[in-house]
C-alpha positions as CSV (number, residue, x, y, z in Angstrom):
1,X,-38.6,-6.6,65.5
2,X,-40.7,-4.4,63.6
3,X,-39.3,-1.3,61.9
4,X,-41.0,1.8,62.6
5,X,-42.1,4.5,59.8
6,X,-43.6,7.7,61.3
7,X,-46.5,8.9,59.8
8,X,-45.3,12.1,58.6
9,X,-43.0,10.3,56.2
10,X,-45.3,8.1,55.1
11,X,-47.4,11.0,54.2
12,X,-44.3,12.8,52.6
13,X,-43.2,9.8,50.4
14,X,-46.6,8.8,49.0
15,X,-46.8,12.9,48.3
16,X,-43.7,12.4,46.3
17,X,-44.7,9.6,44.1
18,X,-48.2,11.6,43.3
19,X,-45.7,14.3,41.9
20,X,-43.4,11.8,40.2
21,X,-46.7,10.0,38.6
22,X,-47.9,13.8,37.8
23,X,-44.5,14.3,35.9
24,X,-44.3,11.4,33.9
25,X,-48.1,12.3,32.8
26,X,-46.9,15.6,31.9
27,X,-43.0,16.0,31.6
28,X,-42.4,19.7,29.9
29,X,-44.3,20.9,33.0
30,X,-41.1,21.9,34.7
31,X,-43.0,25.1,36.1
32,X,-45.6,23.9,37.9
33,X,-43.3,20.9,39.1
34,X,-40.8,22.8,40.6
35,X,-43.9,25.1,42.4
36,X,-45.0,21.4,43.6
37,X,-42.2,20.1,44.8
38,X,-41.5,23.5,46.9
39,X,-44.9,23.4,48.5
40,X,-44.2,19.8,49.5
41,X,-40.3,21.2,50.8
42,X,-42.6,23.8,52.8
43,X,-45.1,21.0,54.2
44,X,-41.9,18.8,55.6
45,X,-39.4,20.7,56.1
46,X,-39.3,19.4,59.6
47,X,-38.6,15.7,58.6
48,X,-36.6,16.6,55.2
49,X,-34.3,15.3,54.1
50,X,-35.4,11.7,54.3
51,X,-32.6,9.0,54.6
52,X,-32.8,6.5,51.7
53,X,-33.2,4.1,54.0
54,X,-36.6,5.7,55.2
55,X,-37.9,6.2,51.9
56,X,-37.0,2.2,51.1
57,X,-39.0,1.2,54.2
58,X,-42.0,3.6,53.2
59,X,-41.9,1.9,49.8
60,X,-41.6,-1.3,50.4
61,X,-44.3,-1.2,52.9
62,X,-46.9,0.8,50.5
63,X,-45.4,-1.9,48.0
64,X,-46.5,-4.9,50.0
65,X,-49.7,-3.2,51.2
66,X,-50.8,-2.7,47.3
67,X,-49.8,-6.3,46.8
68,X,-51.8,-7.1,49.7
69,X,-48.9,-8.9,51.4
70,X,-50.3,-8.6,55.0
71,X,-47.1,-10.6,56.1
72,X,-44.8,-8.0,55.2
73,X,-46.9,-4.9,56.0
74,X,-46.9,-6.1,59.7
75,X,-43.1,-5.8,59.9
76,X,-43.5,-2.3,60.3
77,X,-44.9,-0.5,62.9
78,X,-46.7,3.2,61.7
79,X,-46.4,5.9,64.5
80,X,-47.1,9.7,64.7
């Protein structure tokens, strides 16, 4: 049985781990941050908040799809 990730959420987690990466790069930018993570509340605020559980599955399929790990990737199912 495949688990299914809609592609909204998909979109909205890999949007969040650009502004994760982006704060690591530059960490005293808590302005511009905060402005980024509001536009992105804005974006999806019809699918936030995001169970942990659909942000695990949205990771560990990018996670397998980066590793190239075709196996895993096809135990989920994308949908709009």
């Amino acid at each position: 049985m495949k688990k299914i990730i809609k592609k909204k959420v998909l979109e909205c987690v890999i949007e969040q781990q650009k502004i994760n990466e982006w704060s690591k790069l530059f960490p005293r930018d808590f302005d511009i941050r905060l402005a980024k993570l509001l536009e992105l509340r804005e974006k999806y605020n019809d699918i936030i908040p995001i169970t942990a559980e659909m942000k695990q599955d949205v990771l560990s399929y990018l996670n397998s799809l980066n590793a190239e790990d075709y196996e895993i990737c096809n135990k989920f199912l994308i949908t709009d």
